[in-house]
N, C-alpha and C positions, 0 to 999 in steps of 0.2 A: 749241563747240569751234572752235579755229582753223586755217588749212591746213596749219601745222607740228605741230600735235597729230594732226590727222588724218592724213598724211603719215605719219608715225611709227607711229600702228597699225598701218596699210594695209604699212608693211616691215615691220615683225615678223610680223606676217599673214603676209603673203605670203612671206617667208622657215621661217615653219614650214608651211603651205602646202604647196609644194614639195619639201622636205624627207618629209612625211609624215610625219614623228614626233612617235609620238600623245604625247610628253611635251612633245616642245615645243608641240604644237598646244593642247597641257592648259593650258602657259604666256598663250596669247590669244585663246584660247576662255572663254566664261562657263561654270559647269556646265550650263546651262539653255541653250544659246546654241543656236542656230536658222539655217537655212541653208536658204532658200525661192526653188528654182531657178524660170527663167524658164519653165518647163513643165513637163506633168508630171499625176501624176493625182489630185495630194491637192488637188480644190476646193476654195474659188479661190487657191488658195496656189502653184499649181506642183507640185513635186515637193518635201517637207518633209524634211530632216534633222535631227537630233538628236545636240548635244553631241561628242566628239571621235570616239566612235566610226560615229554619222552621216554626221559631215564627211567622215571615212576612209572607208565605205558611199558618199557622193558621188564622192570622186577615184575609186576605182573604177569606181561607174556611167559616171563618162564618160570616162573611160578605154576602156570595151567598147562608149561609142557613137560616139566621136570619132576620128577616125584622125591629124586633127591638130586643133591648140586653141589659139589665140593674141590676147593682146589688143592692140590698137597706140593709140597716141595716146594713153594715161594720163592724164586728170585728175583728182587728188583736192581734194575743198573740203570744208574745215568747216561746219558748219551750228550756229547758235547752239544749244546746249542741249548732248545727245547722242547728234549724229548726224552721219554724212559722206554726202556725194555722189562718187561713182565715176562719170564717163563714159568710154566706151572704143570703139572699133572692136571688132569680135571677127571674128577671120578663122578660118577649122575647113575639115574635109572628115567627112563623114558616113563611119564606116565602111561597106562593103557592103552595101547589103540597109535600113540603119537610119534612111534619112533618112526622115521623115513623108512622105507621099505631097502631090506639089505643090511637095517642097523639094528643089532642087537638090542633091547632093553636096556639090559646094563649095557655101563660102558667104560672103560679108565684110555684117556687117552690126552698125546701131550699138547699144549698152547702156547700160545704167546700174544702176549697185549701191546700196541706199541701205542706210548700215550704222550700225546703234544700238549705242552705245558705255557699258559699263559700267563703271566702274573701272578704266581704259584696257584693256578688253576688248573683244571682240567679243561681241555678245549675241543678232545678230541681222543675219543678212546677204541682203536680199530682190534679186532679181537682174531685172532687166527686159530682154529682147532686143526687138527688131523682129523680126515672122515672117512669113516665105516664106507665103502661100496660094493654091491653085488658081486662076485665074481663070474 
């Protein structure tokens, strides 16, 4: 895949996304498609999602843990076969009470998404952060 194919998912994505409509999300989601947040408790995967109404089951989860959620600095890159790479900053504030113990409220730290692309779908989106630990 190349940065302009990749790039064109990652806006459709992120345009149904946002939106939250589960028909458009139908439109760049795979049936089977997969969404494997950066934590969480389904070992060792993070936190697993499933298909459009998973994805929707996600924007809400963090929706009731994030009080804010933002990503800065956007790279998308192709990756020969079918796959992209996503690096990003991810700037949040923990709601109340929700932050893991050791982790600040606020937070700015870096990520990466690496996302497998089926029939200019998404199939499968694994999310990696850097994380806050105790000293």
């Amino acid at each position: 895949m190349d940065d302009a194919a990749a790039a064109d998912v990652m806006k459709r994505f992120g345009k149904a996304f946002f939106s939250r409509d589960p028909a458009a999300l139908a439109q760049v989601l795979t049936d089977d498609a997969e969404w494997h947040f950066a934590f969480g408790s389904d070992a060792p995967d993070g936190r697993v999602r499933r298909g459009v109404d998973g994805f929707l089951q996600g924007i809400a989860e963090n929706e009731a843990l994030f009080a804010e959620l933002r990503f800065t600095d956007v790279v998308i890159r192709g990756i020969p076969g079918d796959q992209l790479l996503m690096t990003c900053g991810v700037e949040g504030r923990y709601r109340a009470g929700k932050a893991p113990d050791g982790t600040p409220e606020a937070f700015c730290l870096r990520g990466l998404e690496l996302v497998t692309v089926r029939d200019g779908r998404i199939a499968r989106k694994d999310v990696f952060w850097k994380q806050y630990r105790a000293a």
